[in-house]
mmCIF file of the N, C-alpha and C atoms, coordinates in Angstrom:
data_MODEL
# 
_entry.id   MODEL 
# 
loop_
_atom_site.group_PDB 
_atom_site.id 
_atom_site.type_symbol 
_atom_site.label_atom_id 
_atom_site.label_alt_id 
_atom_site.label_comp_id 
_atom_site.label_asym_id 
_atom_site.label_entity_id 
_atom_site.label_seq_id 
_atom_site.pdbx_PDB_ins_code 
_atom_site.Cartn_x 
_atom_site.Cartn_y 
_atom_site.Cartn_z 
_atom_site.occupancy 
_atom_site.B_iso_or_equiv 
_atom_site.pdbx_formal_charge 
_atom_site.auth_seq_id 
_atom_site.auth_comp_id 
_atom_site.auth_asym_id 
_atom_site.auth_atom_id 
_atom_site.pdbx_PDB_model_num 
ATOM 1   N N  . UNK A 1 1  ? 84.429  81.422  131.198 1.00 0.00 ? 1  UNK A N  1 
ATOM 2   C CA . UNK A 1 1  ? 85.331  82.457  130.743 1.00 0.00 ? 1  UNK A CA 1 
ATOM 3   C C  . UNK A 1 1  ? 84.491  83.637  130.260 1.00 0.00 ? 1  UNK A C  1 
ATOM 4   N N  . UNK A 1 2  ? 84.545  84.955  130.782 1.00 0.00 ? 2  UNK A N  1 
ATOM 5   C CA . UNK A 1 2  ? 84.081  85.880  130.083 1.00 0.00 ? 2  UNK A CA 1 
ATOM 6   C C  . UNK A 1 2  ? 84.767  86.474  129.056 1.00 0.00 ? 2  UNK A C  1 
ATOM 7   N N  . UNK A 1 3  ? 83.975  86.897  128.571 1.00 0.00 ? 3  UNK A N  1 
ATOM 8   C CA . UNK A 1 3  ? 84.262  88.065  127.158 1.00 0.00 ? 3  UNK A CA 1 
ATOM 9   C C  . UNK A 1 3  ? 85.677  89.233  127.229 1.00 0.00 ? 3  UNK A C  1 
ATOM 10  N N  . UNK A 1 4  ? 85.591  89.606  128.396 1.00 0.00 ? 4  UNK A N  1 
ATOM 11  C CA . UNK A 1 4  ? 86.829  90.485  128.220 1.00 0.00 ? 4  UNK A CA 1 
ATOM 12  C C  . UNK A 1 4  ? 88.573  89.538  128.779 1.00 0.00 ? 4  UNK A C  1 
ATOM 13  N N  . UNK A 1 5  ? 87.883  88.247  129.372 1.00 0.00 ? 5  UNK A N  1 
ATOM 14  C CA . UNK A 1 5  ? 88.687  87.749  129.413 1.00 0.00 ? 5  UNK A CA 1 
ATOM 15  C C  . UNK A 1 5  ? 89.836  86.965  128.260 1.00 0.00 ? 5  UNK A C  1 
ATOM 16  N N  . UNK A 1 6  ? 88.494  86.690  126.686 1.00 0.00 ? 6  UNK A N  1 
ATOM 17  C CA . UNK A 1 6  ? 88.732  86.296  125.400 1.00 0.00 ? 6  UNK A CA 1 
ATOM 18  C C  . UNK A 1 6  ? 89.423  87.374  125.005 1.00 0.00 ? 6  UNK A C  1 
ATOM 19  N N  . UNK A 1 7  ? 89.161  89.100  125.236 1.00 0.00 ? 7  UNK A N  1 
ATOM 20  C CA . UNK A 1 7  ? 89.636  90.276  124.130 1.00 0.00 ? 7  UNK A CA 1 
ATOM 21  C C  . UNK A 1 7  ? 91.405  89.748  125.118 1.00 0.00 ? 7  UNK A C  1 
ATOM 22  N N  . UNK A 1 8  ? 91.559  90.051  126.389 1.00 0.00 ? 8  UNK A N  1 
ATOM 23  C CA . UNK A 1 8  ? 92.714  90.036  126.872 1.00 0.00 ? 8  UNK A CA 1 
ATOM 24  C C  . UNK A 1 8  ? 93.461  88.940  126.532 1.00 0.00 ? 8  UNK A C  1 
ATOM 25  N N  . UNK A 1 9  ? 93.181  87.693  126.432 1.00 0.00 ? 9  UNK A N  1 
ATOM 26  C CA . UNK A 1 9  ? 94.051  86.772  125.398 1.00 0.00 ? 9  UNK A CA 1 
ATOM 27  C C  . UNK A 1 9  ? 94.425  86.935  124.112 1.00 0.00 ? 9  UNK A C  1 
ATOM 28  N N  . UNK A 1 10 ? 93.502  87.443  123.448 1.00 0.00 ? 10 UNK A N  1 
ATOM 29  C CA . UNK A 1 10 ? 93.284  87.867  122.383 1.00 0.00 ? 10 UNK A CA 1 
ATOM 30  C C  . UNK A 1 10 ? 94.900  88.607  122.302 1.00 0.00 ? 10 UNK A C  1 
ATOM 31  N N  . UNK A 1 11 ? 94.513  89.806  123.062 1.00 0.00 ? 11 UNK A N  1 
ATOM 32  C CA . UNK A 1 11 ? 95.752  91.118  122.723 1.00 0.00 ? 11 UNK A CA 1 
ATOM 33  C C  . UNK A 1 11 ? 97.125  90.746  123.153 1.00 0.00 ? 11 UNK A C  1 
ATOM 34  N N  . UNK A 1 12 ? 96.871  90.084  124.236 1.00 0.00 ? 12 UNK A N  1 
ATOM 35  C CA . UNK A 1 12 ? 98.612  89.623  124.975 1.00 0.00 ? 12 UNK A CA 1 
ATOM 36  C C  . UNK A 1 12 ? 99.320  88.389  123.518 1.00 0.00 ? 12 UNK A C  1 
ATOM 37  N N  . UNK A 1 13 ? 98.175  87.689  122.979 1.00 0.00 ? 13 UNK A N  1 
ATOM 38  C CA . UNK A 1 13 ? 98.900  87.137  121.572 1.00 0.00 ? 13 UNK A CA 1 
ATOM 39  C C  . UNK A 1 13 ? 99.003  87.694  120.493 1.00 0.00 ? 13 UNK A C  1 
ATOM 40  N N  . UNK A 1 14 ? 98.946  88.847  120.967 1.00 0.00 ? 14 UNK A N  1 
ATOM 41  C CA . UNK A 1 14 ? 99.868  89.931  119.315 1.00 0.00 ? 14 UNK A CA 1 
ATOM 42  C C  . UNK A 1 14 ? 98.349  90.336  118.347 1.00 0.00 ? 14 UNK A C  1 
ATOM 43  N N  . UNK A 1 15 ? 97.171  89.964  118.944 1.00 0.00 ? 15 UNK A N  1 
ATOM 44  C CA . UNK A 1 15 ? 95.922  90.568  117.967 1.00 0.00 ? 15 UNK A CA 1 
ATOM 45  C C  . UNK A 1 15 ? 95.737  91.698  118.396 1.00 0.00 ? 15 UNK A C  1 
ATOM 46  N N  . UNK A 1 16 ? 95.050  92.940  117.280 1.00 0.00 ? 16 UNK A N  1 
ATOM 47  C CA . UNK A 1 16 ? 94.962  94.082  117.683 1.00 0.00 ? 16 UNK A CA 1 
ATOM 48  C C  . UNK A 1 16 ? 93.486  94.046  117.046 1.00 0.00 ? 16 UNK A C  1 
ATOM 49  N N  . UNK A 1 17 ? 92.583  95.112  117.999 1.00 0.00 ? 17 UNK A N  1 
ATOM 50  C CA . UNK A 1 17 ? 91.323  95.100  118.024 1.00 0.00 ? 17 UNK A CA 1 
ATOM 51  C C  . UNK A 1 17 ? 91.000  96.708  116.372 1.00 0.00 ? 17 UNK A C  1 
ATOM 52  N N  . UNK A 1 18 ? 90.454  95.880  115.308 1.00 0.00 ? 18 UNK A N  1 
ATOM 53  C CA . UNK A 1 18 ? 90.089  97.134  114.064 1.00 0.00 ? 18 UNK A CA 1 
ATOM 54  C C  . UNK A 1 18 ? 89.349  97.999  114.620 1.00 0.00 ? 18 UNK A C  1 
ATOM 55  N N  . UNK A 1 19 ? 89.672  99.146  114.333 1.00 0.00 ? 19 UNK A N  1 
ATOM 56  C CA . UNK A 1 19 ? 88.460  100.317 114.807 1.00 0.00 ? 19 UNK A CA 1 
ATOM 57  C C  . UNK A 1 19 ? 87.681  100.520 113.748 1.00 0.00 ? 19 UNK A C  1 
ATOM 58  N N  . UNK A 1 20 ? 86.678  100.962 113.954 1.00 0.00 ? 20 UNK A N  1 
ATOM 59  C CA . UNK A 1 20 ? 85.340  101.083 113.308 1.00 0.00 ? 20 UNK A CA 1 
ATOM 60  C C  . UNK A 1 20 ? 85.022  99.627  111.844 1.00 0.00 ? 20 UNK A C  1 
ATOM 61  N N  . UNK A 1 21 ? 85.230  99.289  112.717 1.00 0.00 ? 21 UNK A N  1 
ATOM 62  C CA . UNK A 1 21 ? 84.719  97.395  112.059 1.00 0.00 ? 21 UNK A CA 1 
ATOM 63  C C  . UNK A 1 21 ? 83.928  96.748  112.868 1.00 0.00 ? 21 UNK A C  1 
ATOM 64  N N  . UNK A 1 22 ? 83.221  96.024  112.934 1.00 0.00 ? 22 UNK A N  1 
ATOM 65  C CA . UNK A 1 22 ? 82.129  95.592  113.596 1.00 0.00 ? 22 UNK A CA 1 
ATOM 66  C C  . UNK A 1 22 ? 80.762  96.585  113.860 1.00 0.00 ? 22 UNK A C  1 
ATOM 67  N N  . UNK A 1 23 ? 79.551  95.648  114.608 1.00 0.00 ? 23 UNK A N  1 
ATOM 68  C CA . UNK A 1 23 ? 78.727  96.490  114.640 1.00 0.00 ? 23 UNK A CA 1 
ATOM 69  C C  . UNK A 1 23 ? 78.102  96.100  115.728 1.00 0.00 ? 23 UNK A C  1 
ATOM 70  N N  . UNK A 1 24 ? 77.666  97.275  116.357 1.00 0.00 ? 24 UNK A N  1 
ATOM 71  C CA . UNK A 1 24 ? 77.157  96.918  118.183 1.00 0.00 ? 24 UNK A CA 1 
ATOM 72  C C  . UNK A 1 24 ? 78.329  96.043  118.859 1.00 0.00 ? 24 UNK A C  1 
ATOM 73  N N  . UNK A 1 25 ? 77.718  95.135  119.158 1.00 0.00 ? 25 UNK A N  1 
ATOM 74  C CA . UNK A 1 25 ? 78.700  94.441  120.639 1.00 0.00 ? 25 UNK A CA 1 
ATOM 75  C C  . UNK A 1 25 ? 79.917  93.542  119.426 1.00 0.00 ? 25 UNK A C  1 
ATOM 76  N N  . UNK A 1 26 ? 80.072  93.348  118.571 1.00 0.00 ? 26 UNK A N  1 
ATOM 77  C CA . UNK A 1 26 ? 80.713  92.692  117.767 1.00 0.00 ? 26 UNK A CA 1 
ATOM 78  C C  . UNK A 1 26 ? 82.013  93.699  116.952 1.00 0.00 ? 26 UNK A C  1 
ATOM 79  N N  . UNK A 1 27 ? 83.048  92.722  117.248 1.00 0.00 ? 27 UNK A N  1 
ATOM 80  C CA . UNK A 1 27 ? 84.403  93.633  117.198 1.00 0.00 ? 27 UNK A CA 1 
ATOM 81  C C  . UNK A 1 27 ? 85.377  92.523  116.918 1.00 0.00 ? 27 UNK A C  1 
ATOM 82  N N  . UNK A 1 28 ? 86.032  93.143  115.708 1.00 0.00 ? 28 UNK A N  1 
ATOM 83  C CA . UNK A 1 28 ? 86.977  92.048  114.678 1.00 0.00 ? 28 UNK A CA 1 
ATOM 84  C C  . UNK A 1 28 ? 88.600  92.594  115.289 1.00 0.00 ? 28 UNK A C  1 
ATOM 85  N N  . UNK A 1 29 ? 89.461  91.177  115.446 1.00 0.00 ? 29 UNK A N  1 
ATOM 86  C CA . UNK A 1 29 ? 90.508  91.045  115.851 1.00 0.00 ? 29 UNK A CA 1 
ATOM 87  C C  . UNK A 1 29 ? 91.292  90.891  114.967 1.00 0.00 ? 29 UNK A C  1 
ATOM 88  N N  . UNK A 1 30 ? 92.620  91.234  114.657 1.00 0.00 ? 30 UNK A N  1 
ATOM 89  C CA . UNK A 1 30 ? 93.313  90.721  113.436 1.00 0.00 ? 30 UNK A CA 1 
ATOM 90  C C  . UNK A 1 30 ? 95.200  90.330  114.124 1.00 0.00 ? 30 UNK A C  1 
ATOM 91  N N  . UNK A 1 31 ? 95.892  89.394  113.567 1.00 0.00 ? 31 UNK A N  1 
ATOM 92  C CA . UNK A 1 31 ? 96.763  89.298  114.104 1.00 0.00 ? 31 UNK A CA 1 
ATOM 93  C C  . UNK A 1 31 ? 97.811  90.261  113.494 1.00 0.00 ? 31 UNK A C  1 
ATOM 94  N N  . UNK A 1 32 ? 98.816  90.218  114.313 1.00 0.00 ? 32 UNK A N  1 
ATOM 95  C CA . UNK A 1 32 ? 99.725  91.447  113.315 1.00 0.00 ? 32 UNK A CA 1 
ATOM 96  C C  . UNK A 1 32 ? 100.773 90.985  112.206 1.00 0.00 ? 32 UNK A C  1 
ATOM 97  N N  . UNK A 1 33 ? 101.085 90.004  112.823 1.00 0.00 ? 33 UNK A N  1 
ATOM 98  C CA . UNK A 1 33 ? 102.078 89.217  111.450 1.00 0.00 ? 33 UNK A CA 1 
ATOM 99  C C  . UNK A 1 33 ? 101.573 88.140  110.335 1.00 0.00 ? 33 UNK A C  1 
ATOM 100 N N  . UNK A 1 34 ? 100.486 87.594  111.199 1.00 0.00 ? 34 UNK A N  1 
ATOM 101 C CA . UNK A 1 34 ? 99.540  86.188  110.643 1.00 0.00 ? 34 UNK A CA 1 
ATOM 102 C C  . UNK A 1 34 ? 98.364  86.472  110.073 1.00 0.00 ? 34 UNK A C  1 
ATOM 103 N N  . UNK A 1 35 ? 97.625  87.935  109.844 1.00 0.00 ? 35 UNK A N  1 
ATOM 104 C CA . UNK A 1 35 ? 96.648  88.079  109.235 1.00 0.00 ? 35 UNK A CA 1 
ATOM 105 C C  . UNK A 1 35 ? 95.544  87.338  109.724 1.00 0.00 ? 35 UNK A C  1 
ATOM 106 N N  . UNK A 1 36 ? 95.179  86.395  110.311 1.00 0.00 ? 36 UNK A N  1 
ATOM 107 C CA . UNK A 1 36 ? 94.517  85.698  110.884 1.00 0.00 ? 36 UNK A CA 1 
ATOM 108 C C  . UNK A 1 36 ? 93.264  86.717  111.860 1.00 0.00 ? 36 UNK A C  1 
ATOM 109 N N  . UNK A 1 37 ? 91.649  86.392  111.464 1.00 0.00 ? 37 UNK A N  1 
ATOM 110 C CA . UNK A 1 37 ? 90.892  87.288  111.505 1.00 0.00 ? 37 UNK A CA 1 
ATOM 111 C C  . UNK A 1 37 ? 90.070  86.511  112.854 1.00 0.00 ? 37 UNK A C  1 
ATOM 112 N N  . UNK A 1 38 ? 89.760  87.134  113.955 1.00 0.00 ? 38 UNK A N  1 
ATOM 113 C CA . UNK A 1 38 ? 88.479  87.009  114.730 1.00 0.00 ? 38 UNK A CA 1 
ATOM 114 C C  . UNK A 1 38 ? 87.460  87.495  115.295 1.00 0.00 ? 38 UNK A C  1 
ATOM 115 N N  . UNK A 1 39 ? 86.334  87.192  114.835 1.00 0.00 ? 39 UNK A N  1 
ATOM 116 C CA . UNK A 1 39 ? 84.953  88.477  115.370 1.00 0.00 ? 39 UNK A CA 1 
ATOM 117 C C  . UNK A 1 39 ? 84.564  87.582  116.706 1.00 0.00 ? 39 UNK A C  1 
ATOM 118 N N  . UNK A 1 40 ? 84.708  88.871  117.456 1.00 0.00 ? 40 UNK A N  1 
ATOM 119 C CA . UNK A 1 40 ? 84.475  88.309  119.103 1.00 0.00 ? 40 UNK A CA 1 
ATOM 120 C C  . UNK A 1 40 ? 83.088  89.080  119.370 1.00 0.00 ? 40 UNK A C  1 
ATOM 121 N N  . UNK A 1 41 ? 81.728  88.325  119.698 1.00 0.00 ? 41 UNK A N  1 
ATOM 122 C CA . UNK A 1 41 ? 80.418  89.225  119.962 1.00 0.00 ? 41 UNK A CA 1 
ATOM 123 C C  . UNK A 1 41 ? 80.417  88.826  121.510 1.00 0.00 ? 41 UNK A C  1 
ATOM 124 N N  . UNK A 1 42 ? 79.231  90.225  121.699 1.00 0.00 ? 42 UNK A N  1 
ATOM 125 C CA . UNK A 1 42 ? 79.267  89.696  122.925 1.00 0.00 ? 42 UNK A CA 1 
ATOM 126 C C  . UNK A 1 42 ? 79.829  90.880  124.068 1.00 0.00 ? 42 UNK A C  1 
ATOM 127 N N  . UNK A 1 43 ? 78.723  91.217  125.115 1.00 0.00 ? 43 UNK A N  1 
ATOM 128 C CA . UNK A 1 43 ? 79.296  92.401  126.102 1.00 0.00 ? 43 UNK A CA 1 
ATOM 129 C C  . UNK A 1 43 ? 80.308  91.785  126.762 1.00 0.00 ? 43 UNK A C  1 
ATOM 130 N N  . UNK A 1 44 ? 81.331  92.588  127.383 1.00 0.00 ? 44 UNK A N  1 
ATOM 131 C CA . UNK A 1 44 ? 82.352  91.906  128.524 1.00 0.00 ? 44 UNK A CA 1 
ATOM 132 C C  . UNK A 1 44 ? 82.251  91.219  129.271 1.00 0.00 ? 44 UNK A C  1 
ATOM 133 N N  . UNK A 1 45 ? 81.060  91.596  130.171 1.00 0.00 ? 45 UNK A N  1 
ATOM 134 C CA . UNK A 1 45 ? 80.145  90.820  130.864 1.00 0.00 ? 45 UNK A CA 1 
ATOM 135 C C  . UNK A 1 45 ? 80.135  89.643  131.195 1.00 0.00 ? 45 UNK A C  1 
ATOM 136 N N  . UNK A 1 46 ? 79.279  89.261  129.955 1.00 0.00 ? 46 UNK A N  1 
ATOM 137 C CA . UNK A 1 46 ? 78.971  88.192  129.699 1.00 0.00 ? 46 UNK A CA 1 
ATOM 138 C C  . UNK A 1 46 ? 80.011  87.190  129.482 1.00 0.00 ? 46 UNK A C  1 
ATOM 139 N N  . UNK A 1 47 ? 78.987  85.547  130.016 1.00 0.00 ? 47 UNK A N  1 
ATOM 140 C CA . UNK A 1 47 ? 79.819  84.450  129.659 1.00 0.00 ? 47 UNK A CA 1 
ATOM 141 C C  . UNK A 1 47 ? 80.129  84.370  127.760 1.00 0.00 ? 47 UNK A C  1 
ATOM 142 N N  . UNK A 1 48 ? 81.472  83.978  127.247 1.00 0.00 ? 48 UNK A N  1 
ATOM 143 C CA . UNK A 1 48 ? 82.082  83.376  126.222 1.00 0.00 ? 48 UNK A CA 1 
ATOM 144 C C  . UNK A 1 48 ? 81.227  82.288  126.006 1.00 0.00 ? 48 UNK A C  1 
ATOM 145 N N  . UNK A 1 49 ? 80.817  81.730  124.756 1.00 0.00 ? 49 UNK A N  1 
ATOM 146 C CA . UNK A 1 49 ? 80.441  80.786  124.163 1.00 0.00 ? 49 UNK A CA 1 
ATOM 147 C C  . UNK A 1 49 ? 81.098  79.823  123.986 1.00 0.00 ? 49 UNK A C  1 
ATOM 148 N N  . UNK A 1 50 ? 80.824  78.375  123.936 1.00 0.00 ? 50 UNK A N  1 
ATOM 149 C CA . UNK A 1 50 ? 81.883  77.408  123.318 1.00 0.00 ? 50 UNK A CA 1 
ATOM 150 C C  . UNK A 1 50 ? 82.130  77.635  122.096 1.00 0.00 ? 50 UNK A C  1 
ATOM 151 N N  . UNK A 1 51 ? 81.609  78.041  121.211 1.00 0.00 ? 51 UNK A N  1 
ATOM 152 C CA . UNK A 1 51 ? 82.260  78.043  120.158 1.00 0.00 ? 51 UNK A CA 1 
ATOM 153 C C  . UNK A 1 51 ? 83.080  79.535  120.001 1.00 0.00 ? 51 UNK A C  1 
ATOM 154 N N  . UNK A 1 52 ? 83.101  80.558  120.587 1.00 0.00 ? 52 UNK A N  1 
ATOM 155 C CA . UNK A 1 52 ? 84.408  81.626  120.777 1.00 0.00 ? 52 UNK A CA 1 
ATOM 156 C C  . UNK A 1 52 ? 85.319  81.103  121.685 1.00 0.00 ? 52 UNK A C  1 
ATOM 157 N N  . UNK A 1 53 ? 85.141  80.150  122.650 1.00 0.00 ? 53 UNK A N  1 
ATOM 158 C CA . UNK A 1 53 ? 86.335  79.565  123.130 1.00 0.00 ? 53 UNK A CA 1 
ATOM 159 C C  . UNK A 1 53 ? 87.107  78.901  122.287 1.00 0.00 ? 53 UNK A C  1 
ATOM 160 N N  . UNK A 1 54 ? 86.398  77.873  121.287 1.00 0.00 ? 54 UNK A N  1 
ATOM 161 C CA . UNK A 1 54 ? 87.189  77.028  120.778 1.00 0.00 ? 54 UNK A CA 1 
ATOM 162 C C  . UNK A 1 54 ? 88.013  78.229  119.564 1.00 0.00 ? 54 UNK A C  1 
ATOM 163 N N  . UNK A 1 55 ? 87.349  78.932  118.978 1.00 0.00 ? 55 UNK A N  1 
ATOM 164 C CA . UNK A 1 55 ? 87.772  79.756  118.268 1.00 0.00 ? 55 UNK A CA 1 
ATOM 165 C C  . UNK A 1 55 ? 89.467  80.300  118.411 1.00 0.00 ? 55 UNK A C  1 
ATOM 166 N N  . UNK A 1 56 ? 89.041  81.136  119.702 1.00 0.00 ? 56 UNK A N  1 
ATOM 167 C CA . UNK A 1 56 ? 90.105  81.513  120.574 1.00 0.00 ? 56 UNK A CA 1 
ATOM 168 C C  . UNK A 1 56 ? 91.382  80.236  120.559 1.00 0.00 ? 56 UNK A C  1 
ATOM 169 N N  . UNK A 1 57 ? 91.087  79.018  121.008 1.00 0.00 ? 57 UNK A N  1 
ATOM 170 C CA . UNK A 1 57 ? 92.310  78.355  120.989 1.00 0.00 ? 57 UNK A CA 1 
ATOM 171 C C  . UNK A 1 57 ? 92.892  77.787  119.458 1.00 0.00 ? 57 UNK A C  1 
ATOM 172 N N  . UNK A 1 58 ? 91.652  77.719  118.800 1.00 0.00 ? 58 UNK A N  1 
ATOM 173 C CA . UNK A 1 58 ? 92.164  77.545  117.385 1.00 0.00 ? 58 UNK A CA 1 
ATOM 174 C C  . UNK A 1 58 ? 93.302  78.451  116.516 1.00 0.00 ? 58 UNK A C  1 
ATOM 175 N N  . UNK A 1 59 ? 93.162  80.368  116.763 1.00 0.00 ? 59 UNK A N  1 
ATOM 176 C CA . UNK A 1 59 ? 93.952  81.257  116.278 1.00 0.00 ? 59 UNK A CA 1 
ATOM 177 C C  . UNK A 1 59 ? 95.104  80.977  116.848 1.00 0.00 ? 59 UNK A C  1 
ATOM 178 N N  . UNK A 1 60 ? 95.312  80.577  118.364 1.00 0.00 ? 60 UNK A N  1 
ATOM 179 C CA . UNK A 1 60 ? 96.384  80.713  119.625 1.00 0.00 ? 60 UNK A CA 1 
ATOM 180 C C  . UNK A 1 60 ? 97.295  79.595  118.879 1.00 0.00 ? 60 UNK A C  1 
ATOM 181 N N  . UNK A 1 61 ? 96.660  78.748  118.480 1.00 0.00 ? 61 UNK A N  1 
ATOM 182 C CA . UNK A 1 61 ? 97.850  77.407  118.299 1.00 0.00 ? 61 UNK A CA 1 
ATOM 183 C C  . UNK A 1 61 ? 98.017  77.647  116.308 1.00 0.00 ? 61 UNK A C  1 
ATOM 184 N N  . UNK A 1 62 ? 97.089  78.326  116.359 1.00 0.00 ? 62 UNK A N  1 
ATOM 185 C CA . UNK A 1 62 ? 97.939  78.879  114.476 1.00 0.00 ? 62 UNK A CA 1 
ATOM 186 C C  . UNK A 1 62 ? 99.012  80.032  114.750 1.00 0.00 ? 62 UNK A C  1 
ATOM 187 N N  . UNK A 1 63 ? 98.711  80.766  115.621 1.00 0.00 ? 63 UNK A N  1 
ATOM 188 C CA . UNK A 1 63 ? 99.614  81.106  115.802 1.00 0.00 ? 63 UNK A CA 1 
ATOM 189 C C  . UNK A 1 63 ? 101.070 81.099  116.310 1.00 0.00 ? 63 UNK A C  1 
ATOM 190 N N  . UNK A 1 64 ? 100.656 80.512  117.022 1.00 0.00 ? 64 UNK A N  1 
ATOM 191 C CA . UNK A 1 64 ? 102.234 79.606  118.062 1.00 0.00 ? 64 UNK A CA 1 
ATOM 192 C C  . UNK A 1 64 ? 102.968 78.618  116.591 1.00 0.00 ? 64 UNK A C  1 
ATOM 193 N N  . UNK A 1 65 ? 102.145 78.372  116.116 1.00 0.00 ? 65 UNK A N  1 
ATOM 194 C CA . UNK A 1 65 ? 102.939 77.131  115.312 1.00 0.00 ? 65 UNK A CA 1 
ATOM 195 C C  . UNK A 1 65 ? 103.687 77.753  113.620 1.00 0.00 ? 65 UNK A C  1 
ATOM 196 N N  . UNK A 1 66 ? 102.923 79.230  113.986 1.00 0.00 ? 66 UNK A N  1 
ATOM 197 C CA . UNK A 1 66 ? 103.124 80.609  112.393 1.00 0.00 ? 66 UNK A CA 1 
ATOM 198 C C  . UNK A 1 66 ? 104.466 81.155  112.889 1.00 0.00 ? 66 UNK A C  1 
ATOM 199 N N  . UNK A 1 67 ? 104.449 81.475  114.236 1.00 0.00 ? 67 UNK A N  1 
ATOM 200 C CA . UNK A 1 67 ? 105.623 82.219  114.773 1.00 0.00 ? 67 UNK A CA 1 
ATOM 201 C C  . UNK A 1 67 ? 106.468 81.578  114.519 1.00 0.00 ? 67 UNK A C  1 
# 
């Protein structure tokens, strides 16, 4: 899974990307109703890490289960 593939899950589940937060390739996600915070590093590019994958499904199912 790449990186811009994580921001696009990310946004289609209601997270919106903070502007001027993070630094270099690192950029904080926040949900809009759930407060729920994620720093995604990492060029687009590039392959996702296991541990930003697991990340990623960890917010997805707090969220599904917040809604």
């Amino acid at each position: 899974m790449k990186i811009r593939t994580l921001k696009y899950s990310l946004s289609k589940a209601g997270f919106i990307r903070l502007k001027n937060r993070g630094k270099g390739s690192h950029s904080i996600w926040r949900h809009k109703t759930n407060h729920i915070n994620i720093v995604c590093s990492g060029k687009d590019s590039s392959e996702a890490k296991y541990y930003q994958i697991k990340a990623l499904n960890i917010a997805l199912a707090q969220t599904s289960t917040k809604a």
